[in-house]
ZAVO-183597 format. One record per residue (C-alpha): x, y, z. Coordinates in pm, 1 decimal, padded with zeros to 6 digits. Example, Ala and Ser with C-alpha at 12.3 -4.5 7.8 and 13.67 -1.06 7.14 Angstrom:
BEGIN
+----------+----------+----------+
!     east !    north !       up !
+----------+----------+----------+
!  01230.0 ! -00450.0 !  00780.0 !
!  01367.0 ! -00106.0 !  00714.0 !
+----------+----------+----------+
END
This chain:
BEGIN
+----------+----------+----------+
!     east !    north !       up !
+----------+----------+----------+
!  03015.3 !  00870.2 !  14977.8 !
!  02977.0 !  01192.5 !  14804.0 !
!  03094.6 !  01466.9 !  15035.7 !
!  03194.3 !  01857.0 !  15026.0 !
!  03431.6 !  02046.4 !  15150.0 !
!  03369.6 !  02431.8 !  15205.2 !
!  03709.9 !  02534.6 !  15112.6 !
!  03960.1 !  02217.5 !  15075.5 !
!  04312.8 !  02379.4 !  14991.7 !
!  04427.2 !  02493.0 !  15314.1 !
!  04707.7 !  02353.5 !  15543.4 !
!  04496.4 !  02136.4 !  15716.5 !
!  04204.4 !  02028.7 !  15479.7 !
!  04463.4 !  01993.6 !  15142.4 !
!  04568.7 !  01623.1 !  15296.5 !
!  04197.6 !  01546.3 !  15383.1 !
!  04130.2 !  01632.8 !  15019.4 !
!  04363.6 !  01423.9 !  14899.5 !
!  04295.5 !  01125.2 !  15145.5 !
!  03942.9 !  01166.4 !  15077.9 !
!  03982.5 !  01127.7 !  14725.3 !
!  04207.3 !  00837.7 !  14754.6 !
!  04004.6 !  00630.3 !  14938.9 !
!  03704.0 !  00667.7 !  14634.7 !
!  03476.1 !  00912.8 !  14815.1 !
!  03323.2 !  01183.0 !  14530.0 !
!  03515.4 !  01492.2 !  14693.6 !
!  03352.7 !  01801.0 !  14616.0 !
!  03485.3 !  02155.3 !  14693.1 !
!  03294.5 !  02476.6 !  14726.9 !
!  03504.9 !  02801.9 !  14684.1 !
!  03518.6 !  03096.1 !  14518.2 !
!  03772.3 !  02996.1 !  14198.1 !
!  04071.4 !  03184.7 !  14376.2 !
!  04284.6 !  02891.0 !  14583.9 !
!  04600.7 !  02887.1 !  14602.5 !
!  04784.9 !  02651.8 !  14364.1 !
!  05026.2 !  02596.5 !  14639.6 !
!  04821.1 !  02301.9 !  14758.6 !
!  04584.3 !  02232.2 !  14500.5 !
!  04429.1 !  01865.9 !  14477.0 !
!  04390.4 !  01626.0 !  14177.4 !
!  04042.1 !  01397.6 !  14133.8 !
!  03819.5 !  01681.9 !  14289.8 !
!  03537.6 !  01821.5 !  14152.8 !
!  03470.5 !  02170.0 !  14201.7 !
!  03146.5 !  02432.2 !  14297.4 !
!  03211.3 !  02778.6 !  14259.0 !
!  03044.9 !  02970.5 !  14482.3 !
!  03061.0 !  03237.5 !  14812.2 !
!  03021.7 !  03088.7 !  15110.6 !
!  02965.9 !  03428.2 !  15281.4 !
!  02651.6 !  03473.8 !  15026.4 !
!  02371.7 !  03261.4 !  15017.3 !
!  02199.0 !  03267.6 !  14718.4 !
!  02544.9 !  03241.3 !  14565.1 !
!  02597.5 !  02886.1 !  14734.2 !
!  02193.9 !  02818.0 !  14682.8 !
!  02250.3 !  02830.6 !  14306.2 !
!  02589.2 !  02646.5 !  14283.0 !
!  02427.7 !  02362.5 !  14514.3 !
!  02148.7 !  02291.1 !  14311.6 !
!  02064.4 !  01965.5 !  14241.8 !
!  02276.2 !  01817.9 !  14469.4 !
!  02264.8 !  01551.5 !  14856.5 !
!  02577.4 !  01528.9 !  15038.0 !
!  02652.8 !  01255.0 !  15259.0 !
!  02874.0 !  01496.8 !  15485.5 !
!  02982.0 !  01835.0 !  15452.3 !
!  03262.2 !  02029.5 !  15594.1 !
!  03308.2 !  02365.9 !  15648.3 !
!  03693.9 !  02463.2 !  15713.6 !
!  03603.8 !  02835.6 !  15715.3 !
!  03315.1 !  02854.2 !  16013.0 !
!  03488.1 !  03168.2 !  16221.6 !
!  03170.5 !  03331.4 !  16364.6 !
!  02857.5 !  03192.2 !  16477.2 !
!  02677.2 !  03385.9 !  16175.3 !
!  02882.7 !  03154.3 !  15993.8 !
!  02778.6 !  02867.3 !  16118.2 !
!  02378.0 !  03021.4 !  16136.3 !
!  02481.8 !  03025.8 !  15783.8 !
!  02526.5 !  02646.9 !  15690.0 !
!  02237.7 !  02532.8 !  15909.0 !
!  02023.0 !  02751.5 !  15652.1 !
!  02200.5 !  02563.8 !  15325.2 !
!  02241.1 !  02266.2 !  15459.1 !
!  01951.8 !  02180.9 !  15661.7 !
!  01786.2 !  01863.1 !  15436.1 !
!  02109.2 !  01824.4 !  15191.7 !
!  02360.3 !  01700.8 !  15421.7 !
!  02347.6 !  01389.1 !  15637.8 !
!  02648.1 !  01522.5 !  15813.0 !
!  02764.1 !  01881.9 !  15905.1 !
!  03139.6 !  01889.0 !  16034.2 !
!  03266.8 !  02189.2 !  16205.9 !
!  03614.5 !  02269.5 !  16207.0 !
!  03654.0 !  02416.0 !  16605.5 !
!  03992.9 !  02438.3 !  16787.0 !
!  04166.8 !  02288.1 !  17084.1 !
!  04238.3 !  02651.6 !  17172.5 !
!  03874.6 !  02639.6 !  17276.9 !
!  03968.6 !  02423.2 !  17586.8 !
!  03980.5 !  02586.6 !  17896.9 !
!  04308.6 !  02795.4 !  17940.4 !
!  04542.8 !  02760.9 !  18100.1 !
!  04371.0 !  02366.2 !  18209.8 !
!  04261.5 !  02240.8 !  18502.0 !
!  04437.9 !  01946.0 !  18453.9 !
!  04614.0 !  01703.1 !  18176.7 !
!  04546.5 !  01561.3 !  17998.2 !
!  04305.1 !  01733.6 !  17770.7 !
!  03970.7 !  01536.3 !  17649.4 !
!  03652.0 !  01636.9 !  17508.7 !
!  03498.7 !  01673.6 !  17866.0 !
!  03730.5 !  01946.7 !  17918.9 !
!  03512.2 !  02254.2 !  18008.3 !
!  03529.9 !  02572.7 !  17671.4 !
!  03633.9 !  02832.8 !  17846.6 !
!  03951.7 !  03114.5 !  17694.3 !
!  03930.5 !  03443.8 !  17842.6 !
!  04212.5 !  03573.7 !  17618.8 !
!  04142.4 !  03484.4 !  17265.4 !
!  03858.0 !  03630.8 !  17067.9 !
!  03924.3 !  03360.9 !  16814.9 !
!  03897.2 !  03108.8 !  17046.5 !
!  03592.1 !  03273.5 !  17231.9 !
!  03369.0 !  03243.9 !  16891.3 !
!  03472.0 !  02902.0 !  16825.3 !
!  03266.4 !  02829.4 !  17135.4 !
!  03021.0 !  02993.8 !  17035.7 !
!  02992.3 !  02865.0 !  16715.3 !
!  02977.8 !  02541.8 !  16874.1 !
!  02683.5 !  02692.9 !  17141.6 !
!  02501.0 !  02768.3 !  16804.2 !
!  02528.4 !  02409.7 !  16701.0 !
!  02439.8 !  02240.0 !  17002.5 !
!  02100.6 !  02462.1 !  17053.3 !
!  02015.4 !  02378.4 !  16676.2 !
!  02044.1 !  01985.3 !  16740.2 !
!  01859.0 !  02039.6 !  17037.8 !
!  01587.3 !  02176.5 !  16859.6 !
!  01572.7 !  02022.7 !  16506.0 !
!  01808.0 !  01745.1 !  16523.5 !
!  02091.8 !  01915.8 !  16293.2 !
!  02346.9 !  01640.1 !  16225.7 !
!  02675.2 !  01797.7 !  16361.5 !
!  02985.8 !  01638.0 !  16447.4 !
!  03268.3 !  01941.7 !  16585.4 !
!  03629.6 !  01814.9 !  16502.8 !
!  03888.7 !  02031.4 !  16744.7 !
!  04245.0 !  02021.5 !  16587.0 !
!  04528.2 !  02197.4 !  16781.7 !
!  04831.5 !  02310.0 !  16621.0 !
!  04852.3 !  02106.9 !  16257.0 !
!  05087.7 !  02181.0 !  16037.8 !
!  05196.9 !  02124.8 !  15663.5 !
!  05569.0 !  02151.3 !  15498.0 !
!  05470.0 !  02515.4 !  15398.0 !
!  05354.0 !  02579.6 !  15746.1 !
!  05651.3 !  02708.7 !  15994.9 !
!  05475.6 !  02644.4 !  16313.1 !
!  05596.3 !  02930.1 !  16545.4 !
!  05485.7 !  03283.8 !  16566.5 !
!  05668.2 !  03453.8 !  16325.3 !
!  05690.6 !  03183.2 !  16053.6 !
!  05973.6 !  03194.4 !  15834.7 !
!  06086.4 !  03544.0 !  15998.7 !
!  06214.5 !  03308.3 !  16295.7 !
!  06406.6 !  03063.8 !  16018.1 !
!  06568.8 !  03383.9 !  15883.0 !
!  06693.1 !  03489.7 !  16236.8 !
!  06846.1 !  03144.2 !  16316.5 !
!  06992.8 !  03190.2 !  15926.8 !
!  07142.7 !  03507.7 !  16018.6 !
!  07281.1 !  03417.5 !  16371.6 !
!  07012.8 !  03632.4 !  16499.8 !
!  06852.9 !  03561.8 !  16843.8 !
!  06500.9 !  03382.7 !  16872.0 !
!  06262.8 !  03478.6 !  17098.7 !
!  06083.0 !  03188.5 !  17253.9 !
!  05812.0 !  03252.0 !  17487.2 !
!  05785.4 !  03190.0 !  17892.1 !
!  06109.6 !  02969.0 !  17989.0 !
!  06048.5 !  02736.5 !  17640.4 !
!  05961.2 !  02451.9 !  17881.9 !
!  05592.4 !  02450.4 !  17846.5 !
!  05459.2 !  02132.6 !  17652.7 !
!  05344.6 !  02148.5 !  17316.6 !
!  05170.0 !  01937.3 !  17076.4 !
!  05213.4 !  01953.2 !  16693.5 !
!  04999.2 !  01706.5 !  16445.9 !
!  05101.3 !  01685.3 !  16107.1 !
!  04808.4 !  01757.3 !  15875.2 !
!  04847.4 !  01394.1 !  15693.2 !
!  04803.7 !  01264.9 !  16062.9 !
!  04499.9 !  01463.6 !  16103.7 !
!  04341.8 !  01365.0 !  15808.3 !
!  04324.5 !  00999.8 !  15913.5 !
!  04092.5 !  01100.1 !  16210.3 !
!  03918.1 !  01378.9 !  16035.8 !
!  03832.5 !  01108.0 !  15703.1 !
!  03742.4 !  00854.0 !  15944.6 !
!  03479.5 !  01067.6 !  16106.4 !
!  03306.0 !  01098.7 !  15767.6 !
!  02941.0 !  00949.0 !  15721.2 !
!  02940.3 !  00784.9 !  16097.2 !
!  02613.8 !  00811.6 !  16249.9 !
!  02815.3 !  00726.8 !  16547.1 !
!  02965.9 !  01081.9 !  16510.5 !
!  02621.0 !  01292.3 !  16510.2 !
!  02624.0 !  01533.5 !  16833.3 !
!  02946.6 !  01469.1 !  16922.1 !
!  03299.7 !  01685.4 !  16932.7 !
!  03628.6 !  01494.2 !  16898.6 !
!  04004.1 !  01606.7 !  16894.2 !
!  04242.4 !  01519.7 !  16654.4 !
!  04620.1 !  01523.5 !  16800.3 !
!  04948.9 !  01390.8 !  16779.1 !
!  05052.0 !  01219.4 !  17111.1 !
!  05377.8 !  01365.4 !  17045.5 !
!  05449.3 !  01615.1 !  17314.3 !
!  05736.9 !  01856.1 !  17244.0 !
!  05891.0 !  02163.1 !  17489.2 !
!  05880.9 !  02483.5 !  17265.3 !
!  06263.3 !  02502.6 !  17317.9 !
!  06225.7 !  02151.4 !  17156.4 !
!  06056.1 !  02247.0 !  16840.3 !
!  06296.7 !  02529.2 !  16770.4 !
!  06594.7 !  02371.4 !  16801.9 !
!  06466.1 !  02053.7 !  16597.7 !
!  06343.8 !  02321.5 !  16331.2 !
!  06692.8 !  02522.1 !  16359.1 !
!  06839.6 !  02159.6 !  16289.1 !
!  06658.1 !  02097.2 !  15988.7 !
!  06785.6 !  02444.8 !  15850.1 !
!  07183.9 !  02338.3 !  15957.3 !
!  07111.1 !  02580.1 !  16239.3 !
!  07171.5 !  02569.0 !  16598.8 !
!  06934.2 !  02878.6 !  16742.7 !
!  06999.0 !  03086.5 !  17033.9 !
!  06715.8 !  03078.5 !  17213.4 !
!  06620.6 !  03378.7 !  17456.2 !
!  06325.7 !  03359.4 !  17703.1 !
!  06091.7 !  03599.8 !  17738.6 !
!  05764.8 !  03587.5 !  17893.3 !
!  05449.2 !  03591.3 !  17721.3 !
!  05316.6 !  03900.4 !  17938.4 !
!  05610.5 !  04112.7 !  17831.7 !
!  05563.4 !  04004.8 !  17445.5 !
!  05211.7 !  04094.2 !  17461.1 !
!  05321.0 !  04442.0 !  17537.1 !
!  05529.0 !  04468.9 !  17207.3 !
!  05256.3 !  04270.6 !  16960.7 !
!  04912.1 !  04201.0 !  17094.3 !
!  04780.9 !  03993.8 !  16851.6 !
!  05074.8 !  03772.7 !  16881.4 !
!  05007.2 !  03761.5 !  17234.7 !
!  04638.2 !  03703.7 !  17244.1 !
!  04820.5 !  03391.0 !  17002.0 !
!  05040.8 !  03284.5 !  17291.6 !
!  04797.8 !  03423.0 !  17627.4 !
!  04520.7 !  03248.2 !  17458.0 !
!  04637.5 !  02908.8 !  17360.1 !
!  05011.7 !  02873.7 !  17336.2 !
!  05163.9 !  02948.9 !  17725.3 !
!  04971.6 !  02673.4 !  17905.4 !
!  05103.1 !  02361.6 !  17862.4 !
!  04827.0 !  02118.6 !  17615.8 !
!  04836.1 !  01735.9 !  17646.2 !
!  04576.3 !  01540.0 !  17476.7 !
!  04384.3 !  01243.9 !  17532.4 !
!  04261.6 !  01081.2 !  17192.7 !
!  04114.8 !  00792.2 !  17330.3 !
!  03735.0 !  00936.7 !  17124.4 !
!  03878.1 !  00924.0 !  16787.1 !
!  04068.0 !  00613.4 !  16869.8 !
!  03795.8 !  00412.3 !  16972.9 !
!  03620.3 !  00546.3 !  16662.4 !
!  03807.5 !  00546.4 !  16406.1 !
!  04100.8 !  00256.3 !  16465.6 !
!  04346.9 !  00350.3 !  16197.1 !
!  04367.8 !  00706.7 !  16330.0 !
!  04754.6 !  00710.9 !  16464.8 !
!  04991.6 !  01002.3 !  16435.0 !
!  05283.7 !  00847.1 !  16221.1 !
!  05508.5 !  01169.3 !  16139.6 !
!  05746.5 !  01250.4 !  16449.5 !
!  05801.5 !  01657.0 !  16434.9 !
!  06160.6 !  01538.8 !  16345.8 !
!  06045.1 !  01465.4 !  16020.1 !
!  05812.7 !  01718.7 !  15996.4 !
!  06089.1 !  01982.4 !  16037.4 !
!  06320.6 !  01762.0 !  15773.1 !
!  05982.6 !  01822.1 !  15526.5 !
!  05943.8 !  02216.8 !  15624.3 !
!  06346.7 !  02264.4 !  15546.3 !
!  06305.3 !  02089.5 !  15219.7 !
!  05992.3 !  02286.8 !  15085.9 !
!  06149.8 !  02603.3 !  15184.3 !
!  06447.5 !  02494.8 !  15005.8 !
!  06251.4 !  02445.0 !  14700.1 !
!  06032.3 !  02753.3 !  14731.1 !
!  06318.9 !  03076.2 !  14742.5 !
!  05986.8 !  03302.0 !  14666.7 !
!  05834.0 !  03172.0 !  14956.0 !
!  06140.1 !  03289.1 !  15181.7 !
!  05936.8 !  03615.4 !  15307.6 !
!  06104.4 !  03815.1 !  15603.3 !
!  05827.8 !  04050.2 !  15787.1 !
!  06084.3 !  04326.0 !  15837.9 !
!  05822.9 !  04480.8 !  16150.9 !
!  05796.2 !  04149.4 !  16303.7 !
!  06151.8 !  04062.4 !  16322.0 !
!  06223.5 !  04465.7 !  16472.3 !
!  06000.7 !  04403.4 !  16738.7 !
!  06150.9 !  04062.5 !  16817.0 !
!  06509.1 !  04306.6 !  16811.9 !
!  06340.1 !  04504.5 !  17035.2 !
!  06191.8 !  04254.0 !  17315.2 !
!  06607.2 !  04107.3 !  17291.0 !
!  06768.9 !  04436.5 !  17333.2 !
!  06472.2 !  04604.0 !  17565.2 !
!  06430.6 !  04254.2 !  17794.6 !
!  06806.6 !  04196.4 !  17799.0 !
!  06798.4 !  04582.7 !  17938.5 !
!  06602.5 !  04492.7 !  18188.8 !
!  06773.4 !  04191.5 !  18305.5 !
!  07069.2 !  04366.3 !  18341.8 !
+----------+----------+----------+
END
């Protein structure tokens, strides 16, 4: 297969580069010439080109057919308008990159499949993913655009600290400092590691079987938030102190980290992956988060520069503990 990749370094689509190219498919990547080396990928061959201007991409695509095509950096449904223009007659395959945190929030019930209605009142993120995916679905309506929408929730790489705040929470638990974990830390998370993910998303890849359809790509390891920060304290030598505060009152102090939490990371999320499954048999989700957290603690270990403290985020985490423990008393 020869296939491209709008973008191709990022946490999630750096492993489904490099599975990709292991598994002898001509992996192409479109970007501008300005990735990060922090994930960069041997055996690719590389387009330079804007993605956000079309005669740009026009020029740098000349001459070639791709068998699928990915775009990891579709926000906006003039984004995706976009691509339909390019790639209309050069692609067999157009993959969107959506998000679980289009699901209806919090759920009507667990757990979570592909049925489940799009619907986030809180998250404008969220909110254009769906329409992104409206744009889509009109467009193979009408023409017979070959789409296939992959929805990933909350994918991680060893660079990737996922919990609002990032390393700013490691640096707390470092310094004996409270963490803030939002609601009572019992709500039910689920974390996919983005070498898990790229199994499913790889697998999806020149199916005909995949044309007009949306799939999720999860771990079926569920985890309480408490959970995840005390396995990631762990893997620092740390055991946190965890204070609960809910969501509401952190949205007060930081609203785009609570449109973050409000929008997708309160509710508890479950996932069925029965779709992929059936699809794509060797998609399974190998790498427990205890491992995962063993891999974050190593890279950080190996990356001092990397060890960033946002000194405003981690006052207004001071903040919610001494304001919230003011009101509790």
């Amino acid at each position: 297969m020869k296939v491209l990749f709008i973008g191709g370094t990022g946490v999630i689509s750096s492993a489904s580069s490099r599975l990709a190219v292991e598994r002898g498919i001509e992996l192409w990547h479109l970007n501008r010439g300005k990735s990060s080396s922090l994930r960069a990928v041997s055996g690719v061959r590389q387009l330079q080109g804007d993605i956000r201007d079309e005669a740009s991409v026009r020029e740098a695509l000349k001459g070639h057919r791709f068998d699928a095509v990915v775009d990891w950096v579709a926000y906006l449904p003039a984004h995706v308008e976009a691509d339909i223009r390019i790639f209309s007659g050069i692609a067999d395959q157009y993959v969107f990159i959506s998000s679980a945190s289009a699901y209806q929030t919090p759920p009507d019930k667990l757990p979570v499949t592909e049925e489940t209605p799009l619907e986030n009142p809180v998250w404008q993120y969220s909110r254009d993913k769906i329409a992104c995916e409206r744009v889509l679905e009109k467009e193979y309506a009408s023409s017979g655009f070959p789409y296939t929408v992959v929805r990933p929730s909350h994918t991680y790489d060893p660079s990737l600290i996922p919990v609002e705040g990032g390393y700013t929470v490691i640096s707390r638990m470092l310094r004996d400092k409270p963490v803030v974990v939002h609601g009572d830390g019992s709500s039910i998370w689920t974390l996919t590691h983005h070498r898990d993910f790229a199994k499913g998303l790889v697998g999806l890849l020149g199916r005909p079987e995949a044309i007009g359809q949306a799939y999720q790509i999860t771990s079926d390891e569920w985890l309480t938030w408490n959970q995840i920060l005390i396995t990631l304290g762990r893997a620092f030598g740390k055991e946190p102190e965890l204070v609960t505060i809910p969501s509401r009152i952190i949205a007060r102090y930081h609203k785009e980290l609570g449109d973050s939490l409000l929008g997708d990371k309160t509710a508890s999320m479950i996932f069925d992956n029965s779709k992929i499954k059936a699809l794509v048999p060797d998609f399974r989700c190998e790498i427990p988060f205890s491992q995962g957290a063993q891999e974050i603690a190593a890279w950080y270990r190996a990356h001092p520069e990397q060890c960033v403290i946002d000194p405003d985020m981690d006052g207004m985490f001071d903040r919610l503990v001494a304001d919230y423990g003011a009101l509790e008393v």
